[in-house]
KOLTOR-153149 format. One line per field, with one value per residue (C-alpha): residue number from 1; residue in three letters; z, x, y. Coordinates in steps of 0.2 Angstrom, whole numbers, plus 2048, in hexadecimal, padded with zeros to 3 digits. Each point is the difference from the previous one (the first is absolute). Layout:
N
k: NUM|...;
r: ALA|...;
w: Z|...;
u: X|...;
v: Y|...;
***
This chain:
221
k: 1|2|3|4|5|6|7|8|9|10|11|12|13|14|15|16|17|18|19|20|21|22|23|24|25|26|27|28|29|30|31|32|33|34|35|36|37|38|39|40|41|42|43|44|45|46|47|48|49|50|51|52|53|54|55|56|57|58|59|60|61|62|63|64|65|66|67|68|69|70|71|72|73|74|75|76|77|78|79|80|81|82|83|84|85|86|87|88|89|90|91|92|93|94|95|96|97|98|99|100|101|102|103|104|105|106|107|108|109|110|111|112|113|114|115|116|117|118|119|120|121|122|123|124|125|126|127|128|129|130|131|132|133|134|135|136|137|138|139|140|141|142|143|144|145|146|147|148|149|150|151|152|153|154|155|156|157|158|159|160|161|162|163|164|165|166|167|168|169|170|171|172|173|174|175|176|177|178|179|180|181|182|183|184|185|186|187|188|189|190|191|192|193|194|195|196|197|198|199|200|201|202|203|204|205|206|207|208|209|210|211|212|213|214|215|216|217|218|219|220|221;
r: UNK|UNK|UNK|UNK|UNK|UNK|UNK|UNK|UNK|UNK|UNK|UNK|UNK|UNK|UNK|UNK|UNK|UNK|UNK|UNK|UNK|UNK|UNK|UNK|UNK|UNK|UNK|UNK|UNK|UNK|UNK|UNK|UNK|UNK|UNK|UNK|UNK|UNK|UNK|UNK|UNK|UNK|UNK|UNK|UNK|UNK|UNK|UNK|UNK|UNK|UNK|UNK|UNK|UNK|UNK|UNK|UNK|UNK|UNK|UNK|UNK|UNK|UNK|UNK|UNK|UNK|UNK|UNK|UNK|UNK|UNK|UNK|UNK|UNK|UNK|UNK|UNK|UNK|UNK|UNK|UNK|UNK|UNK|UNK|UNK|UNK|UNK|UNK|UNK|UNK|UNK|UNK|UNK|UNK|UNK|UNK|UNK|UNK|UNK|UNK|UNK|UNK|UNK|UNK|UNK|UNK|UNK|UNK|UNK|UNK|UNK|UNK|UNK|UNK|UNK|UNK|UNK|UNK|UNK|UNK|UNK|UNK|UNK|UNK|UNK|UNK|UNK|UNK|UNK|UNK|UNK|UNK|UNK|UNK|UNK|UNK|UNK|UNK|UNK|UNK|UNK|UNK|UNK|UNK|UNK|UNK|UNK|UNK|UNK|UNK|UNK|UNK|UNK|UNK|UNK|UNK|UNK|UNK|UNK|UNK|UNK|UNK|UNK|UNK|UNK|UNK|UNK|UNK|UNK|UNK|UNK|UNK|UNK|UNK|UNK|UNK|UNK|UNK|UNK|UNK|UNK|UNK|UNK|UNK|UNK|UNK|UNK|UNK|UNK|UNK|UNK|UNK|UNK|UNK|UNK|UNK|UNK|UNK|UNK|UNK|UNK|UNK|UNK|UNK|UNK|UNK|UNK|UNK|UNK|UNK|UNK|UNK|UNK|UNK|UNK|UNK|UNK|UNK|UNK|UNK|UNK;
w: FDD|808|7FD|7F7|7F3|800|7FD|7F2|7F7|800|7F8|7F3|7FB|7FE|7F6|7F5|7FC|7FD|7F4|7F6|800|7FC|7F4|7FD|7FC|7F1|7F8|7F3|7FE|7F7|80A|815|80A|809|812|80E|80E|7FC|7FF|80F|809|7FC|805|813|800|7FF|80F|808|7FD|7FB|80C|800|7EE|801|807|7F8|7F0|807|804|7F3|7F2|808|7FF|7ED|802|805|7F9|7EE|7F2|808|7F5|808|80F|811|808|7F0|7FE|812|800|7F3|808|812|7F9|7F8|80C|80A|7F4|7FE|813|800|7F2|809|803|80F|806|7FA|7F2|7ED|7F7|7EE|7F6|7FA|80F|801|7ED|7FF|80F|7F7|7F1|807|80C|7ED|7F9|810|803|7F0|800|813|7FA|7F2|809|80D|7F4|7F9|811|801|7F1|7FE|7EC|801|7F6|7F7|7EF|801|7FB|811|7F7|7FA|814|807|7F2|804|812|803|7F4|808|812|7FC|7F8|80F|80D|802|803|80F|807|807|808|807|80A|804|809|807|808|806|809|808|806|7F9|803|7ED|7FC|80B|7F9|7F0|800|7FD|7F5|7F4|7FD|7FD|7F2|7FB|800|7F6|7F3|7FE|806|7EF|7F8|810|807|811|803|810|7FC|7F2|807|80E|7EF|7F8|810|805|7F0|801|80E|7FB|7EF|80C|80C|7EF|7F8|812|802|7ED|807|80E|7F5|80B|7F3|807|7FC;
u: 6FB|812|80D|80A|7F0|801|812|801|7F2|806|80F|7F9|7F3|80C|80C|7F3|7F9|812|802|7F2|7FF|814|801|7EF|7F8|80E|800|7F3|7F6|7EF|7F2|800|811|805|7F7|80F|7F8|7F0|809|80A|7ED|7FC|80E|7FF|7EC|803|80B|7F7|7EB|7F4|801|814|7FE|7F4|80B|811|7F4|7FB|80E|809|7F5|800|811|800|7F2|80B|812|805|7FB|7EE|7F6|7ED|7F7|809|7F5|7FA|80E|7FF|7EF|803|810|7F6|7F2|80B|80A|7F1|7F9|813|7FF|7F2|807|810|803|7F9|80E|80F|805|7FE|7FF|7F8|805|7EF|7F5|80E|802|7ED|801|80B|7F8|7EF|80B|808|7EF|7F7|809|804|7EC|7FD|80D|7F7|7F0|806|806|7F1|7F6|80B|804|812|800|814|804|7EF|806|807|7F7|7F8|801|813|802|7F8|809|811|7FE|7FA|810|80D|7FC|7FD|812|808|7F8|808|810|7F9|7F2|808|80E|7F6|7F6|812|805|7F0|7FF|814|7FC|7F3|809|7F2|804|7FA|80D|80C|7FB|803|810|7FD|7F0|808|7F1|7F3|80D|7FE|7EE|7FE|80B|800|7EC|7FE|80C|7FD|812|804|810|805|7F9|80A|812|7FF|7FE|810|808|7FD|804|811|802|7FA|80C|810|7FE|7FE|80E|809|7F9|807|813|801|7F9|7EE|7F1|7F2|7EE;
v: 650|7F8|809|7F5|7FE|815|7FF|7F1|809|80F|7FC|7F5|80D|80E|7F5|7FA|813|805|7F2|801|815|7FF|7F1|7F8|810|805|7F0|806|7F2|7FE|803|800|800|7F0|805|7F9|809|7F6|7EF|805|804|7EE|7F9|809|7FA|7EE|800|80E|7FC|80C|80E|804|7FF|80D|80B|7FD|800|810|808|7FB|809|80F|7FF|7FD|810|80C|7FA|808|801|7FB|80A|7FA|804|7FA|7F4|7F7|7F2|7FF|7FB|7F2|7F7|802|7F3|7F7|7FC|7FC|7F3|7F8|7FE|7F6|7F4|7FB|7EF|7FA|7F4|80D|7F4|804|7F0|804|810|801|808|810|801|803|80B|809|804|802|80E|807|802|805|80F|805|800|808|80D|804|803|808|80C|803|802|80F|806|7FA|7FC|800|7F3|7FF|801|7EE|7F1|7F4|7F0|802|807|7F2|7F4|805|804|7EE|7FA|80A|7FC|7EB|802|80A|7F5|7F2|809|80B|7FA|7EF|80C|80C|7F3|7F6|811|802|7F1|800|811|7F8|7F1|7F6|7EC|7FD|80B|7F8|7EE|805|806|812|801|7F2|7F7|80F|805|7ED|7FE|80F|7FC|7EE|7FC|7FF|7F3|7F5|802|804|80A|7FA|7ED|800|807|7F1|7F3|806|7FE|7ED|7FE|806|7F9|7EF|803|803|7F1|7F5|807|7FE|7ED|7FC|808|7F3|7F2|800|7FC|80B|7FE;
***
């Protein structure tokens, strides 16, 4: 793995456990808790392919293994993230450019539901019935709910840095990741971000040099 990948994610994936063991995590909500270090793992993988999402999904778990108040055994969460990551990698997009919302907002939720389901049976492989007590369908309900909401607000930014830190010409062509943020959040509507800020442009223009033409007594067509 580069170093600057190493470095970026790194970061990122200590940032994302912090936030979600530190703020996340005391929220109280029904059911599961918003999974960051998940999204952040997706995020990574569809910059980085399959195999470096293996291993920052890896390492990342273990990580979420062995910070407090982990109260499972340490290897399990790894386990899950490290396939995830792996199965993200392989559904990046192929040219670098997210155009619909849809293709990640399924692999988001099939990645909510998968791992609350491979955590699960990991668990039970080894014993592990932490947790047990709580209801799968309301888990996988809310887990799937939770990330789909909190997606749209970091996984576009995670692959935007990603890409930066990799000096990646899509990146560069883009102003900085603007248009993954756009084809996630607009695909739907039909509105392109960028499209559309260059339309309100000309038309200003187009507004001032006709209002500039009527001053000097110039008809404009």
């Amino acid at each position: 793995m580069r170093l600057n990948r190493l470095l970026l994610s790194s970061a990122l994936v200590v940032v994302a456990l912090v936030v979600q063991v530190s703020v996340l995590a005391r929220l109280q909500l029904p059911g599961a808790v918003p999974d960051l270090l998940l999204l952040t793992v997706l995020g990574l993988a569809f910059v980085y392919g399959h195999v470096t999402g293996a291993l920052i999904g890896f390492g990342a778990g273990l990580l979420a293994d062995l910070a407090p108040p982990a109260d499972h055994a340490a290897g399990r969460y790894a386990l899950v993230l490290c396939v995830i990551g792996y199965l993200a990698g392989l559904a990046r997009p192929q040219d670098g450019r997210v155009r619909s919302a849809t293709g990640p907002m399924i692999v988001v939720v099939a990645a909510a539901v998968g791992s609350t389901l491979l955590y699960a049976g990991v668990g039970a492989l080894v014993g592990d019935t932490s947790g047990g007590q709580v209801g799968l369908g309301g888990l996988l309900f809310s887990a799937a709910v939770y990330d789909l909401l909190l997606a749209p607000f970091t996984v576009p930014f995670v692959m935007a840095l990603a890409r930066r830190a990799e000096n990646d010409p899509v990146a560069d062509a883009q102003g900085g990741g603007g248009d993954v943020s756009a084809g996630w959040l607009a695909s739907g509507t039909g509105l392109r971000i960028g499209s559309q800020r260059g339309g309100l442009r000309l038309r200003s223009a187009r507004s001032r040099a006709s209002r500039a033409g009527r001053i000097k007594g110039v008809k404009r067509l």
